[in-house]
N, C-alpha and C positions, 0 to 999 in steps of 0.2 A: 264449687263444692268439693272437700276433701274428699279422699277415700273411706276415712270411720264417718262424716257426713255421710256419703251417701248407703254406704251400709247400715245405717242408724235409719233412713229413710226406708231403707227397703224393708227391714225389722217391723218397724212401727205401720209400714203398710199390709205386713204379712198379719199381722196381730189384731189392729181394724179388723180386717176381712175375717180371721176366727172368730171374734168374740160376735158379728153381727149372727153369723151361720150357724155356732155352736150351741147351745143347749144351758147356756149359763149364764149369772146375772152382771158379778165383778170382775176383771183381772188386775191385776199390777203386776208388771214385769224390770226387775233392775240387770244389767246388763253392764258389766267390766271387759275392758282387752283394751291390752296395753297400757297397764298403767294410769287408766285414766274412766270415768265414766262413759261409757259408751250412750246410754241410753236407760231413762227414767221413765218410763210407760203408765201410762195409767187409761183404762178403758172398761166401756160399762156401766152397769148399775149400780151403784152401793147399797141402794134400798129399792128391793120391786113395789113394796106398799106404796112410798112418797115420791118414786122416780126421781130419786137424788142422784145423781152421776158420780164415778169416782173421778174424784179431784187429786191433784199433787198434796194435798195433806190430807187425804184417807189414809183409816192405818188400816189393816189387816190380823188379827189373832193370827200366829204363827204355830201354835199349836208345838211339836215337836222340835222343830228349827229351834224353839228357848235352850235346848239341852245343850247346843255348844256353846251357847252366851254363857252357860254353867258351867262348862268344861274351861272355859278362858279364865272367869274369875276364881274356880279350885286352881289354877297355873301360876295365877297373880299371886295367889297365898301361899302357893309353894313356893314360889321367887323368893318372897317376902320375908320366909321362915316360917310362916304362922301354921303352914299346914304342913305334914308330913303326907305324901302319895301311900305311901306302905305302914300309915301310923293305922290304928283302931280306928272305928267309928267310936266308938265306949270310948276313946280318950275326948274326946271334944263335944260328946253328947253323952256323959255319966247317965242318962236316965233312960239312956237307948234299948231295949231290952225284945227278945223273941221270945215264944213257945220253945222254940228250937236250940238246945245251947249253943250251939256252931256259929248263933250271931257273935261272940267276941272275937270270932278271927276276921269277921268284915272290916275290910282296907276302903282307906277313899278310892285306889285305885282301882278297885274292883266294883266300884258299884259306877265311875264313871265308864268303865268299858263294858259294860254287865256282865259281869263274873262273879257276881256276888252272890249268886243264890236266890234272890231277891225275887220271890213273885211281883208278878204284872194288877196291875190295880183292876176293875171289872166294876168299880162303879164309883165315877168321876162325882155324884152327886151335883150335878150340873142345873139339876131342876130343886135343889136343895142347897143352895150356895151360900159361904159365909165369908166376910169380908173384914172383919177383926184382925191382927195383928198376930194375936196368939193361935189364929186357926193354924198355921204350921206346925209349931212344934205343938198343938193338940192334934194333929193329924199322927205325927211321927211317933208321939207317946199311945199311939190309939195300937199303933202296930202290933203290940205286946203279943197278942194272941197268934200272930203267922205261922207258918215253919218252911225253912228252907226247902227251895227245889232239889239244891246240891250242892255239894262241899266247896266252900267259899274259894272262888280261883278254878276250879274245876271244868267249868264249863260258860260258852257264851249262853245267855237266854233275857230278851229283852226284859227291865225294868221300868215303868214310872216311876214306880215307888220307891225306887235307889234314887233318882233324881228330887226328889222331896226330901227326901233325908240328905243329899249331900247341899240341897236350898236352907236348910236346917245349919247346918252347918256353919254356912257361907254366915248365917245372921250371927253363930255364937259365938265365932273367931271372932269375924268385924267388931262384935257391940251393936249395929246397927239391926233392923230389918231387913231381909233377904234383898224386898225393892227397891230401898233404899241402898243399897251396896250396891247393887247392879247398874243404878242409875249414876254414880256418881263415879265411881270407878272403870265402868265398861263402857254404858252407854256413852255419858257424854265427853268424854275424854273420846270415843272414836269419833265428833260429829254428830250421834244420833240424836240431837239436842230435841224432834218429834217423837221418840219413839219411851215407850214405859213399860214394865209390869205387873203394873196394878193399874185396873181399869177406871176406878174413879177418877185420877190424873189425867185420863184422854177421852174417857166414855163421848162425850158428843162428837169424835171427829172418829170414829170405828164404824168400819163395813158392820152391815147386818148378816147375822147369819141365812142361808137359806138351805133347803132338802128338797129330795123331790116330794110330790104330791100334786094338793089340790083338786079340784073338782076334773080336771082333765085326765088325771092318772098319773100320765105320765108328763108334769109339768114341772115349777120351780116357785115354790112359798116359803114365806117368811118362818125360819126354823121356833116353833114355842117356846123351845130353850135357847139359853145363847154360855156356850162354854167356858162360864168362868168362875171361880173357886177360889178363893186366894192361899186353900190349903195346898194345890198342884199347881201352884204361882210357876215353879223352879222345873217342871215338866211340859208346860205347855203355854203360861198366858204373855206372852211377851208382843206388843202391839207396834207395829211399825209399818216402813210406807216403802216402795221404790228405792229412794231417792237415799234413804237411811240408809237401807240395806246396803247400797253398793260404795256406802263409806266404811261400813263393816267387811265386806268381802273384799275392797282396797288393802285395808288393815289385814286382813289375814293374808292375802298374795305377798305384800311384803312382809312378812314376818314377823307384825307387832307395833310397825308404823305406820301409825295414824295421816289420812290424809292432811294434818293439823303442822305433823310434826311432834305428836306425842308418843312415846311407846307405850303401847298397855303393855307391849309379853316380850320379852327378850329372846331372839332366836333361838337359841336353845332349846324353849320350852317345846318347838314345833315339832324336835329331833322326838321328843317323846311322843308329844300329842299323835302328831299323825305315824306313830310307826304304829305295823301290824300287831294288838295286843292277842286277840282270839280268834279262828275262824266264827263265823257267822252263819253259813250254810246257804246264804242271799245268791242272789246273781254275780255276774261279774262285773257288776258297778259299787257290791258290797260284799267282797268275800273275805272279809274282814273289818275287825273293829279297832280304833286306834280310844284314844279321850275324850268320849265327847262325841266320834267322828266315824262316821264308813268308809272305807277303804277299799279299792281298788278298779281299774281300767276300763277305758272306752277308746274303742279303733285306737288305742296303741297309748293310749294318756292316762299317766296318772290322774285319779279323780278321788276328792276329798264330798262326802255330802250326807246331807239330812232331809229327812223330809215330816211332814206332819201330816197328822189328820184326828181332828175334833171335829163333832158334832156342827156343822153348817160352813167348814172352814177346811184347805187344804192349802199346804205351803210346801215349797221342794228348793233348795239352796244345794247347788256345788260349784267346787272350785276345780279346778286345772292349771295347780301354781305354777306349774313349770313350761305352763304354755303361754300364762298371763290372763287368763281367762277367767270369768265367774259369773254366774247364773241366778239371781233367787225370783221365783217366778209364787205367786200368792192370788188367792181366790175362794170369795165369799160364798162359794159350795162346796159341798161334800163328796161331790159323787164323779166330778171330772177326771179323768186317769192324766194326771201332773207331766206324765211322761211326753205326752202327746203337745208337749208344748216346750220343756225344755231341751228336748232332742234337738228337736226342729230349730230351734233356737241356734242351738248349740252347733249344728252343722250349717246353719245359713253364717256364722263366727266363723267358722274353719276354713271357707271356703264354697259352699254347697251354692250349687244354682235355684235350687227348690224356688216353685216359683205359688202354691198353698199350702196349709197347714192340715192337715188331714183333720175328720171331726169323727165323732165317735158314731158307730151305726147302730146302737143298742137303741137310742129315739126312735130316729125314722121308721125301724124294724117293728121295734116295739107299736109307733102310733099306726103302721099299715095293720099288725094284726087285729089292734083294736076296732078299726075301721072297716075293714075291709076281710077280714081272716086271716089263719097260718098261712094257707097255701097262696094267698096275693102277697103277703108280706117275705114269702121267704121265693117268690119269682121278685120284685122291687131289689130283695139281697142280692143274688144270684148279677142282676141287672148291672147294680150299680158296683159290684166287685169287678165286676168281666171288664169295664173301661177298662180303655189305654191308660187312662190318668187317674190311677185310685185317687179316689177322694176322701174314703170313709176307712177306719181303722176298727177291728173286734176284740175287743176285750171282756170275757168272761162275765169278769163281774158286776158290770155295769148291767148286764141282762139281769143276776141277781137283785141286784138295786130295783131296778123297774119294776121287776115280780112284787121284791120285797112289798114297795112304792102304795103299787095295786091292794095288792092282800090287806096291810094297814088302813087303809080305806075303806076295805069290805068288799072290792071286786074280784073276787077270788078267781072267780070265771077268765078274766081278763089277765090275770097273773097267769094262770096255767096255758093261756094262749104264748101269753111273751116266754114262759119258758120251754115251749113245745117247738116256738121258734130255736131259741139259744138252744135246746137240744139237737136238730138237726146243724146248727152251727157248728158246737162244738160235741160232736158225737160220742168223745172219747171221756167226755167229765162225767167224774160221779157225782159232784157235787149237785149239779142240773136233776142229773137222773134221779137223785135220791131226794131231790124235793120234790120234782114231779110226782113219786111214788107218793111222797107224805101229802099232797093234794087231793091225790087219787083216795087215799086211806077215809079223809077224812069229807070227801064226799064234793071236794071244789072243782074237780075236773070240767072242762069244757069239751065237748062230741070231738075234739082233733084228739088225735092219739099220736101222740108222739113217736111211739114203737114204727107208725108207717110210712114214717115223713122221714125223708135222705135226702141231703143236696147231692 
């Protein structure tokens, strides 16, 4: 056994041992270095109802990760001549129009690095979905009524809705359908010859969404909706598996060449894509935005990445071209912190001895209060933080979630437990504090008082 052998062994045995212990139903994990497929993972449930397994051709909703398949094929068009980066939106979409006049100065450039002004979308209409042809550009014409956050160029401020309009786009240059451009152009010219952005093409081989819930509280069911829309095709439904991914993140480590031998993108385009277009204001894995693309450093590496999150679905893709390295890591819940899996990942790649994957303690915490109360649940915390060998990681909002979880359900009592806990957790959040109050207001408090509980 090689060396990337037996590092692909140790991978795939760290990843077992998560997904059995952690708190979720699906993963897929694809996995580059050096030039070469490291490792194609696939672990799990795909469906908690029919106890289907995820297999090598489950695909995944990608949710957000679709936005640089969007930024690749506006690069293709500017290669090509078809697109201008610094033309109008009003030159390629005459019918494009705001509340606001300042839409005539929006550039493609600016709505792929979101600098466009461009308010954030707030209702995906996921439980209301349409799947017609013209739902796009009847989404895009729907816009008419918005107005800008701010002077077009001005400022970074995330968009979807810039990504729908430059999907709009992509279909009037081509001549084609948005899904149809992407498939014939991107996708299958890198290999992705599984993967689509319209769901009817793959609907029977797609992970189930799930949330939490259920009669347990704090458990994991089958999401009611499932996130897709063929108007926010170019923002988020892009379906893929492992194995695709890590022909796509091939492709982009070298600059445009396909593991086939095909170019989609001319190096060139990458000098623009990934330079620093706007800050961001994010951490330091995104303190900036490039096309498409987040920008910036991890322990000393340049890092290129995306991540998503829809309704029963989470997906988190980066690159580290200059190390040879790439990551896209996918799973059929909402509520996992992504982080907690591609780090880990990421530094058992670099070198790391790490010998498990840390899992989240927002469950255990949460199913002790329910069980047993605050003060058994936050001695159980206390407990299993103090080991030698942390096992569990705390992340804020995942206590939210489970509150949330409860509360939707009608156990109100129970939510204000779990966040009585995450209040002594995290003492210094207002976000805890001030829903705790809004519990208290409206009469859902449980007898623990969070004001006298301190770790």
């Amino acid at each position: 056994m090689n060396n990337h052998q037996e590092l692909a062994a140790r991978l795939h045995g760290l990843l077992t041992e998560f997904v059995v212990y952690e708190q979720l139903p699906g993963l897929a994990v694809g996995i580059v270095k050096d030039n070469q497929m490291l490792l194609a993972g696939e672990y799990g449930t795909a469906n908690l109802r029919s106890g289907d397994p995820v297999v090598r051709g489950t695909l995944f909703h990608q949710a957000s990760v679709s936005k640089t398949f969007v930024a690749t094929a506006l690069m293709q068009l500017a290669e090509r001549g078809k697109v201008d980066l610094d033309g109008s939106i009003t030159a390629y979409l005459p019918y494009f129009k705001l509340e606001d006049e300042r839409y005539r100065a929006i550039t493609v450039r600016q709505l792929l690095n979101h600098t466009s002004g461009m308010p954030d979308e707030d209702d995906y209409a996921w439980d209301r979905p349409e799947y017609d042809e013209e739902s796009l550009e009847r989404y895009v014409r729907g816009l008419r009524h918005h107005k800008l956050r701010s002077e077009p160029g001005a400022a970074f401020a995330y968009s979807n809705i810039g990504y729908e309009i430059l999907g709009e786009v992509i279909a009037k240059v081509s001549g084609m359908s948005f899904e149809q451009y992407m498939k014939t152009s991107v996708l299958e010219p890198a290999g992705m010859r599984s993967s689509s952005f319209l769901k009817r093409e793959v609907e029977t081989r797609i992970a189930v969404s799930h949330v939490l819930g259920g009669p347990a509280g704090i458990g994991v069911q089958v999401s009611k909706v499932f996130p897709y829309n063929r108007a926010h095709g170019p923002s988020s439904t892009l379906y893929t598996n492992a194995e695709d991914m890590c022909r796509y993140m091939l492709m982009h480590v070298n600059r445009g060449l396909a593991e086939n031998g095909e170019r989609i993108l001319q190096p060139d385009s990458y000098e623009m894509m990934w330079r620093p277009h706007a800050e961001t204001g994010y951490g330091p894995d995104k303190t900036h935005v490039g096309l498409g693309w987040f920008l910036g450093e991890h322990n000393g590496s340049r890092i290129l990445s995306h991540s998503g999150w829809d309704t029963g679905f989470l997906s988190h893709l980066l690159l580290l071209p200059d190390d040879g390295i790439a990551i896209s890591v996918m799973t059929n819940c909402d509520y996992l912190w992504l982080d907690s899996v591609t780090l880990p990942i990421l530094d058992v790649v670099r070198g790391s001895t790490l010998r498990h994957m840390k899992r989240s303690a927002a469950y255990p915490v949460g199913a002790w209060a329910l069980s047993d109360g605050v003060d058994r649940a936050l001695e159980e915390y206390r407990r299993f933080m103090d080991m030698e060998q942390k096992t569990h990681y705390v992340e804020e909002f995942q206590f939210m979630q489970v509150a949330d979880a409860l509360s939707r359900s009608g156990r109100r009592e129970d939510a204000f437990r779990v966040l009585t806990c995450a209040a002594a957790i995290f003492p210094g959040s207002t976000a805890i504090s001030g829903r705790l109050r809004e519990f208290s207001k409206d009469g859902g408090g449980a007898n623990d008082s969070f004001s006298q509980i301190r770790l």
